[in-house]
N, C-alpha and C positions, 0 to 999 in steps of 0.2 A: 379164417385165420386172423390171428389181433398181431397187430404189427405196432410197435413201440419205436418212435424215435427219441430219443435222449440227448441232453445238452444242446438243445434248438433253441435259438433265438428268439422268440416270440414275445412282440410288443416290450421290446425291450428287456426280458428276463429270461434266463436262461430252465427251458422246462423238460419234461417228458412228455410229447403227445403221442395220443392212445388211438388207434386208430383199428374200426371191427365194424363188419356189417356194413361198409359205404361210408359210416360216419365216423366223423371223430367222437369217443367214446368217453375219454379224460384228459384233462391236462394237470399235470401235478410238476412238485417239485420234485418226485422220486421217481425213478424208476419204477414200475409195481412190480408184484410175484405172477409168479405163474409161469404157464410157456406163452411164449410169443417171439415171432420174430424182429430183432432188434436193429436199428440201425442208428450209430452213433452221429451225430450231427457235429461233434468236435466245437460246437461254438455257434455254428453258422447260423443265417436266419431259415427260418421258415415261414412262408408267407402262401395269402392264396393262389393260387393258381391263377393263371392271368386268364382273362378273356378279350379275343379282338375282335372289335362290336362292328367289322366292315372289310369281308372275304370275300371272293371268288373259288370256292373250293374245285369246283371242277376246270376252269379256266385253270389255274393254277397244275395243275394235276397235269393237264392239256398241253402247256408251255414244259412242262419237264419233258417229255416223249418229242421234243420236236429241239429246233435248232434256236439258242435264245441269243439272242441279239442284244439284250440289254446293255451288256460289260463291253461291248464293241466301241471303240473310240471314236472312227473315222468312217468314212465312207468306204475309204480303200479296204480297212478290215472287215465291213459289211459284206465286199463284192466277194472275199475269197471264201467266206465263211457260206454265200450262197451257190457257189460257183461246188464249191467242194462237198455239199448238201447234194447237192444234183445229181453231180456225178458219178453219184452211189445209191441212187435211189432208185431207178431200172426205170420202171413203170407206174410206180405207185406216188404219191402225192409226198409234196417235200412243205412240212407244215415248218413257221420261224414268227418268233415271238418277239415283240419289244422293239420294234422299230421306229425310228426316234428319227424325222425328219431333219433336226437342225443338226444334227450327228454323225449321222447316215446319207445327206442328200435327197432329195427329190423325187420322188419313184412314181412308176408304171411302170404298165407292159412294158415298154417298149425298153424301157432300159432292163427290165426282169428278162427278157428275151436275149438280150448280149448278153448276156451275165450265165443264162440257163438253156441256151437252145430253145428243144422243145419237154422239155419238162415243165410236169405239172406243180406250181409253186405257189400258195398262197402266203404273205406277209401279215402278219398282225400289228397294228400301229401299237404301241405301246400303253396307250390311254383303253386297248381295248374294243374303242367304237368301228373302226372299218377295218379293211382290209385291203390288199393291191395280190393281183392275179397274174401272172402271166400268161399272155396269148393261148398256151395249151390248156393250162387251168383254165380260162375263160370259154373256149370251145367246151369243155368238158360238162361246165355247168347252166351256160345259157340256153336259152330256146327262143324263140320268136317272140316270146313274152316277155320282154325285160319290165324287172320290178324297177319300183321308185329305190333308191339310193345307188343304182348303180349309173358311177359317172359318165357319161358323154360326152367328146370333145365338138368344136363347131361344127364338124362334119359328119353328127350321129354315130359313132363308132367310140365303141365304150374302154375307154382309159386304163380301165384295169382295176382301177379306184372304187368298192364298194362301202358304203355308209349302213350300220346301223340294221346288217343283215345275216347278222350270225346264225340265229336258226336256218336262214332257205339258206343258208350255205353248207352246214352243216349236213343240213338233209341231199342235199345234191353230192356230196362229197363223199356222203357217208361213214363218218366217224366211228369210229369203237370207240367205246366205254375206258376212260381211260382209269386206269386204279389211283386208286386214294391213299394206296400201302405209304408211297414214299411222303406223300403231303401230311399225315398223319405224324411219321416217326420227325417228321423235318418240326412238326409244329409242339409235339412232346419235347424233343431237345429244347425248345427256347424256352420250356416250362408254361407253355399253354396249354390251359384245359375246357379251354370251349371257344365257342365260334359262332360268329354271325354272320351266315351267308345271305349276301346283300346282293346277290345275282335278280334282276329284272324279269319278272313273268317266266319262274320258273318253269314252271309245265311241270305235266305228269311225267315224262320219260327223264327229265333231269332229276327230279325228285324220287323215283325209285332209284335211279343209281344212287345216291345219298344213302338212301334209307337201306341199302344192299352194304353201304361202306358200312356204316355205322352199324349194323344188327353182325355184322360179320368181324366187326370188332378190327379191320381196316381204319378205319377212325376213330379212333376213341373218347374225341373232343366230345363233352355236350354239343347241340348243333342249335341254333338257332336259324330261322329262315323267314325273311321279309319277299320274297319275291312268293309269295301263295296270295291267290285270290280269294273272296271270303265264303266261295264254295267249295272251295278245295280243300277248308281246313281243317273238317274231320277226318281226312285221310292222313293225315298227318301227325294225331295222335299216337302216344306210346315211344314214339321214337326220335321226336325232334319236338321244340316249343316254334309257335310261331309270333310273331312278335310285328309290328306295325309294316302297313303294307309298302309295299317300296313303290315309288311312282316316280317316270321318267321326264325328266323336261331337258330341252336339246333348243339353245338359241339359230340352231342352224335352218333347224326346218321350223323356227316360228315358235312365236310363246305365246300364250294367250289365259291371262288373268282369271277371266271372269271364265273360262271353260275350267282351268284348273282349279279356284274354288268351290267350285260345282260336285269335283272329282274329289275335294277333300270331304266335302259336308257329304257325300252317298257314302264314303267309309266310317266320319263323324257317325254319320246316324245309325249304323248297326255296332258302335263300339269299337271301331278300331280307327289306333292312332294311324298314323303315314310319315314313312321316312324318305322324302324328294330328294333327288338328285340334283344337286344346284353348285356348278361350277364358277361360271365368269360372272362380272358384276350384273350384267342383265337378267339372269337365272336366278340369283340370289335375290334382287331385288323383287323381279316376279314372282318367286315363291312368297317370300316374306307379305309382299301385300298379299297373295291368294289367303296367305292362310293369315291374315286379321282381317279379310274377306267371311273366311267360312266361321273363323272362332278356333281357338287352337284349344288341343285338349292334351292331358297327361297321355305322353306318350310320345307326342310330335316330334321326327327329328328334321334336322335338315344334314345331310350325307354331302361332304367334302367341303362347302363355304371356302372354297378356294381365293374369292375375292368378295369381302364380307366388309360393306362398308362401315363407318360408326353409327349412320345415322341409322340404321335397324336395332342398335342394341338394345335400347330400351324397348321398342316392341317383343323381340327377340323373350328377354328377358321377364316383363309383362305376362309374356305368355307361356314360361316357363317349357320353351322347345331347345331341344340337346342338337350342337351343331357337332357331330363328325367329324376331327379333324384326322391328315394326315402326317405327321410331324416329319415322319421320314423324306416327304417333297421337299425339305428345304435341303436334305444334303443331298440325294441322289438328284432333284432337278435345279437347284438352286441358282447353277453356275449358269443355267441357259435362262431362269429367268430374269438373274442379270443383266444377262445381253438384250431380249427382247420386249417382257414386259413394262409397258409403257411408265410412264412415270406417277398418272394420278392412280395406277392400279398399284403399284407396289410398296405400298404402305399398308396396304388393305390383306396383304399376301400370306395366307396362312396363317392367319392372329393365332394368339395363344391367351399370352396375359391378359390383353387386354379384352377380350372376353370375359375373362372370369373374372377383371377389376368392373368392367359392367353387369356383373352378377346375370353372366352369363350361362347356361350350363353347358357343359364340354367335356366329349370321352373322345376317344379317340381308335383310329384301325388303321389296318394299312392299306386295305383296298388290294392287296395281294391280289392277282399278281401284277399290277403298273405297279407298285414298291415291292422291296422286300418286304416278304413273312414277319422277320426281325423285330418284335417288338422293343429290345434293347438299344438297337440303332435308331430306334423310332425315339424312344426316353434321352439319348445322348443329344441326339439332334434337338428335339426341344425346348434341353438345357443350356444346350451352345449355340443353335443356329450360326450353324458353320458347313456352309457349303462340300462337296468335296477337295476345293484345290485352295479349304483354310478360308475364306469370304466370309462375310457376316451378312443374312439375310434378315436383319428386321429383328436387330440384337434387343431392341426393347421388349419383341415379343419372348422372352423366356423366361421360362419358366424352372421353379430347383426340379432335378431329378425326380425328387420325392412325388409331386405334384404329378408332376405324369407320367408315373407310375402308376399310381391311383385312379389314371384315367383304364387303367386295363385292369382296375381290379373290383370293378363294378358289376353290377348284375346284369344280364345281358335286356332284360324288359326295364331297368333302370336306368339308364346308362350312364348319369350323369351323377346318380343318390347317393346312398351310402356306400362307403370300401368295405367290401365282405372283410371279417376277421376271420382267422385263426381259433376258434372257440367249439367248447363244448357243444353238441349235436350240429355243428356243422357238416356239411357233407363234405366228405375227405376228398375234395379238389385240391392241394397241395404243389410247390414248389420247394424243393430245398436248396440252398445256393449255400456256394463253397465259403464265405465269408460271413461275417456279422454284415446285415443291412445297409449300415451307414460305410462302411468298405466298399459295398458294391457298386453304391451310388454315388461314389466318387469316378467309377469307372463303367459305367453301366456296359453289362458285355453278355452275349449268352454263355459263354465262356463260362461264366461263374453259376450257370445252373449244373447242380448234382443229382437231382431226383425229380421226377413229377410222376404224382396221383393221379388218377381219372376215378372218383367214385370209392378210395380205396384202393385202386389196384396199382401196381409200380407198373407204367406204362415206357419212362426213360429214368433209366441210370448211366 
């Protein structure tokens, strides 16, 4: 069926795009004949369909079906919000997302247990990497063999506090497969039409739920997927691209240079680029040397550069690798790194500009779910670096609207190249928003999406 939208904003001129078969088919100044179904645009822009180059789809998915803790203010509203989880949960396990130590307080067991009895209660820190158990959930899942990341206090008796153990957790716990229905329709509203799941060592059993969401038309986004090994990646044809391999560095349990350029040049040498995870200034700086260690190639990113000093830029840049930012951390975390991020770190704090004034290259994600999905929150933030309670984080770093925007409307194996257009034989990934362009970006909101494409198809109205 050919679908025509009229009076669409596009690169400035008011058109008709034609849209048949997946792609856009014409753009004119007229309306054409024939039948098709029509949709008036009144003015507004039409742009491509955004893509966020830095998800958790199933994580994400995971935190909807359980108790989220994000929006919680206080410690006191953490206890009532676990307290009242519990005690409707009978027998079965009480999963809570987004737990924010400086927020929240303090946690273990031990305090999980006033709070829950004996219910079985696992916490998710909010970054994602551990988790805190309580007493019954820890019986539930331990045996005689306790793995490396679960914590210890001085007298061998484990805290509650698990590090960087989400599969043996999972598999002990025994999770179902959570749906992608609402993550999907949630990422269609903000006008996204693909996605890079930047999930670590995916595996086979994560990656067939994927590949279930998306052939069943549950997720509609294009999918991109870094966490595939470079054996896995013909099973992954047909229904996802896979794109640079994702690799883990963690200054907690140790970093080590010369191993991880080791680990760049064995993916170098079969052709594929590597997108590291490199948060605090130690991580960022050992990636950076690792990789003008091994030689950096088209494709390299580096995932979050949360504290990204100057003096890497010019290598950075030299070697033409894309840093990953989150822009949305400066308003949902802003106000606490305020309080605690020391002083020679927080000039270094989420760069934007200055990156791209050292001819840097820079897309950006939200790392969903530690930020909002939101990529319009993520563009307002950018442009204001404006904390939640009105603070300025590092106002030199901003960037117009416009600017990152364009970090979501790159190709997802480019990340940082050219801004897909709006044109003839494009593939009809589309966005329609209720206003002309330059209206929006006065107020960047998802608010002002109307329509989004996948491929062609109207997946949000």
């Amino acid at each position: 069926m050919r679908t025509v939208i009229s009076n669409a904003e596009v690169d400035g001129r008011l058109v008709s795009v034609v849209i048949e078969d997946e792609i856009i088919l014409a753009i004119d100044d007229r309306a054409p004949s024939g039948e098709f179904s029509a949709i008036d645009a009144n003015g507004a822009a039409l742009i491509p369909g955004l893509h966020d180059h830095h998800v958790h789809l199933l994580a994400m998915a995971a935190r909807l079906e359980g108790v989220d803790l994000d929006a919680l203010e206080d410690a006191d509203a953490f206890d009532r919000a676990l307290t009242t989880a519990a005690a409707s949960a009978g027998d079965g396990w009480v999963r809570a997302s987004g737990y924010d130590e400086h927020r929240h307080g303090l946690l273990d067991c031990h305090r999980l247990d006033v709070l829950v009895g004996t219910s079985k209660v696992r916490v998710q820190h909010r970054s994602g990497l551990a988790w805190v158990l309580s007493s019954a959930g820890l019986d539930a899942v331990l045996s005689d063999d306790i793995p490396t990341g679960v914590e210890l206090d001085a007298n061998g008796r484990p805290t509650g506090r698990l590090l960087r153990l989400d599969a043996w957790l999972a598999e002990r716990v025994g999770v179902s497969a959570p749906s992608l229905q609402k993550i999907g329709a949630q990422l269609s509203s903000f006008g996204i039409t693909g996605v890079t799941d930047a999930t670590y060592n995916l595996g086979a059993g994560r990656a067939e739920l994927l590949r279930q969401a998306v052939q069943s038309g549950s997720l509609p986004q294009s999918l991109t997927l870094l966490g595939v090994n470079d054996d896995e990646r013909a099973s992954i044809e047909g229904w996802a691209t896979v794109g640079p391999v994702k690799i883990l560095v963690d200054e907690v349990v140790g970093l080590d240079v010369d191993l991880l350029a080791k680990h760049i040049e064995a993916h170098h040498s079969v052709g594929r680029a590597v997108a590291v995870h490199a948060v605090s200034r130690a991580e960022t700086v050992t990636v950076a040397t690792a990789m003008a260690l091994a030689g950096m190639m088209p494709g390299d990113r580096i995932e979050h550069g949360s504290v990204l000093p100057t003096d890497l830029d010019s290598l950075l840049a030299e070697g033409g690798v894309t840093v990953i930012v989150q822009p949305a951390l400066v308003s949902e975390r802003g106000d606490h790194y305020l309080e605690v991020v020391g002083g020679e770190d927080l000039p270094f704090l989420h760069r934007a500009a200055s990156l791209l004034e050292a001819g840097v290259r820079v897309a950006a994600g939200s790392d969903a779910p530690v930020t909002s999905a939101d990529p319009w929150l993520a563009i307002a933030a950018a442009s204001t670096r404006t904390t939640r309670t009105g603070q300025r984080l590092g106002a030199t770093e901003r960037v117009p609207a416009a600017t990152a925007l364009g970090w979501y409307l790159t190709d997802p194996l480019d990340p940082s190249g050219p801004i897909r257009r709006v044109k003839v034989g494009a593939r009809a990934d589309l966005c329609l928003l209720d206003a002309s362009l330059a209206e929006v970006l006065t107020d960047p909101s998802a608010s002002h999406v109307r329509n989004t494409w996948v491929r062609g198809r109207l997946v949000y109205s």
